[in-house]
C-alpha positions in Angstrom: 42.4 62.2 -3.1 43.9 61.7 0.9 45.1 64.2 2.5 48.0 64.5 4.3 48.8 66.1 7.5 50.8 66.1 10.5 48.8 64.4 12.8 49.5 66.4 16.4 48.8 63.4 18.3 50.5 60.6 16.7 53.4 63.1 15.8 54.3 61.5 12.4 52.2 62.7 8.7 49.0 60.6 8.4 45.9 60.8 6.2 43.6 63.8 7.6 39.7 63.8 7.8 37.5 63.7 4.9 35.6 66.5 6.4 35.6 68.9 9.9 33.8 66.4 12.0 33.2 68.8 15.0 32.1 72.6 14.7 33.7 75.5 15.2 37.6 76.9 15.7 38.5 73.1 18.1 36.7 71.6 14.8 38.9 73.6 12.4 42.0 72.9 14.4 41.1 69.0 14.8 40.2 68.6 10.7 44.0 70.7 10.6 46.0 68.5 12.9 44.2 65.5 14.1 44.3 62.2 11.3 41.8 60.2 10.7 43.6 57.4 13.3 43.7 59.5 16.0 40.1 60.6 15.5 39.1 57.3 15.5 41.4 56.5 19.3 39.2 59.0 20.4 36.1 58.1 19.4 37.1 54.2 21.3 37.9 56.5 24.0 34.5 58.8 23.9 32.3 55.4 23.6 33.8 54.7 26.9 33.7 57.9 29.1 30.0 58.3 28.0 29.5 54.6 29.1 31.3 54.5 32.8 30.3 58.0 33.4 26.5 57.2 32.0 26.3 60.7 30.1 23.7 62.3 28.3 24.7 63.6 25.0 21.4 65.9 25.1 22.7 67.7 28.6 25.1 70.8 28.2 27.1 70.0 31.1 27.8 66.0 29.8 28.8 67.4 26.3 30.8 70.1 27.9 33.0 67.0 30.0 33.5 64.9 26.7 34.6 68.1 25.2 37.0 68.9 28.0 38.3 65.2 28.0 38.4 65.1 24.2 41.0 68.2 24.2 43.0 66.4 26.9 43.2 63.6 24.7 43.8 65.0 21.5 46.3 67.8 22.5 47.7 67.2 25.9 48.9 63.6 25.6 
């Protein structure tokens, strides 16, 4: 069964995530209030930073940037 939220970022109810794609308390409050749509916007947008910024998923300091610019996107917009 689909859950329903109200998706923070596209401001209107939406089906929410299957499962808390991302650890800890940002994870808990992205499976809470982020749909699956939005989740998806950012992961086109994520594909992209790592790509024109050539990041390293396997530095600390690259995942801490996507991070940063994944709150922006999510919850600042």
């Amino acid at each position: 069964m689909n859950r329903i939220i109200f998706c923070t970022f596209l401001k209107k109810k939406s089906e929410g995530q299957d499962f808390q794609c991302y650890p800890g308390k940002l994870g808990e409050k992205i499976y809470n209030h982020i749909s699956k749509a939005a989740w998806e916007q950012w992961i086109k947008k994520q594909t992209v930073l790592i790509n024109e910024n050539k990041l390293n998923m396997f530095n600390y300091k690259d995942r801490q940037i996507i991070e940063h610019h994944m709150k922006l996107f999510l919850f600042k917009k």
